[in-house]
C-alpha positions in Angstrom: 84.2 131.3 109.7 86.1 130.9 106.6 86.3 127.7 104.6 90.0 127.6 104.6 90.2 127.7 108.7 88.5 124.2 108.1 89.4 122.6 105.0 93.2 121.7 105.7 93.9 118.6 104.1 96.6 118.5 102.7 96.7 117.6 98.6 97.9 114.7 96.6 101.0 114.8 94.7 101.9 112.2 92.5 105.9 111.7 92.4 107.5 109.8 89.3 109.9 107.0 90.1 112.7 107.1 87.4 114.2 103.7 86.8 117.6 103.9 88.4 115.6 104.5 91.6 113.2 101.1 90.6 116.4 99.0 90.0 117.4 100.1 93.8 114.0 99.3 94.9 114.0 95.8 93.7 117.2 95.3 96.0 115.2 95.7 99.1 112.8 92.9 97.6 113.4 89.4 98.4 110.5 87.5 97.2 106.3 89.0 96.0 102.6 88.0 96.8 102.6 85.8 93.1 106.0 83.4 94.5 106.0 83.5 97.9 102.1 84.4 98.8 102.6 83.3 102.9 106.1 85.6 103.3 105.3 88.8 101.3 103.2 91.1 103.5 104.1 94.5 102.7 103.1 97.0 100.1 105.7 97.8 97.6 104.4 101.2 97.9 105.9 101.1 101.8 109.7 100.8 100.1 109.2 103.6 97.7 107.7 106.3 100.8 110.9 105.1 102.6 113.6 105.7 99.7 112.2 108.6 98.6 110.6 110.1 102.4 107.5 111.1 100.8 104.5 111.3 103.2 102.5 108.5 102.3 98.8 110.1 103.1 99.1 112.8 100.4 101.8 111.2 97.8 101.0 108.9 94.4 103.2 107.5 92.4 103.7 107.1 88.6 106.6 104.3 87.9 108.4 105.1 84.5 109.0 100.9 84.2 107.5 98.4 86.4 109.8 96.5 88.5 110.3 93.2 88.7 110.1 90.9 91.8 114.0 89.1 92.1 112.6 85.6 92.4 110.1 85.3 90.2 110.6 88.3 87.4 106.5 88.8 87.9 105.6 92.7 87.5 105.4 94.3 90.6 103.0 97.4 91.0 102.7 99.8 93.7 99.8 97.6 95.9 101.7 94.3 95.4 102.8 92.8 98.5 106.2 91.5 98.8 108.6 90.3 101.6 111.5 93.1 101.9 115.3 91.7 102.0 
């Protein structure tokens, strides 16, 4: 058998998030894990597969600025957990 019948998995692509796209973004956050730790259970990573329908087994992403969590103004990355809007 060939190796190619077997190895399908698909590969990583990393998408970059321009900053008109992050300023959206931030509208669908409502507080982060640093000011409301009990409330914000959801990766921030969850709102960018959603705005920008990327699968999010294979897709990475590079942020040209971080965002900013509304409430608090603490720097949000892409594993931060935050309570959506």
């Amino acid at each position: 058998m060939f190796r190619d019948f077997f190895d399908q998995i698909p590969e990583k692509q990393v998408v970059l998030i321009e900053r008109k796209i992050i300023r959206n973004a931030e509208g669908f956050i409502h507080s982060c894990e640093h000011c409301n730790p009990q409330g914000a259970d959801l990766p921030f990573v969850v709102i960018l597969d959603v705005m920008t329908g990327s699968d999010p087994k294979i897709t990475d992403y590079s942020l040209e600025a971080p965002p900013k969590c509304p409430s608090c103004r603490h720097t949000i990355l892409e594993k931060t957990l935050v309570e959506p809007a």
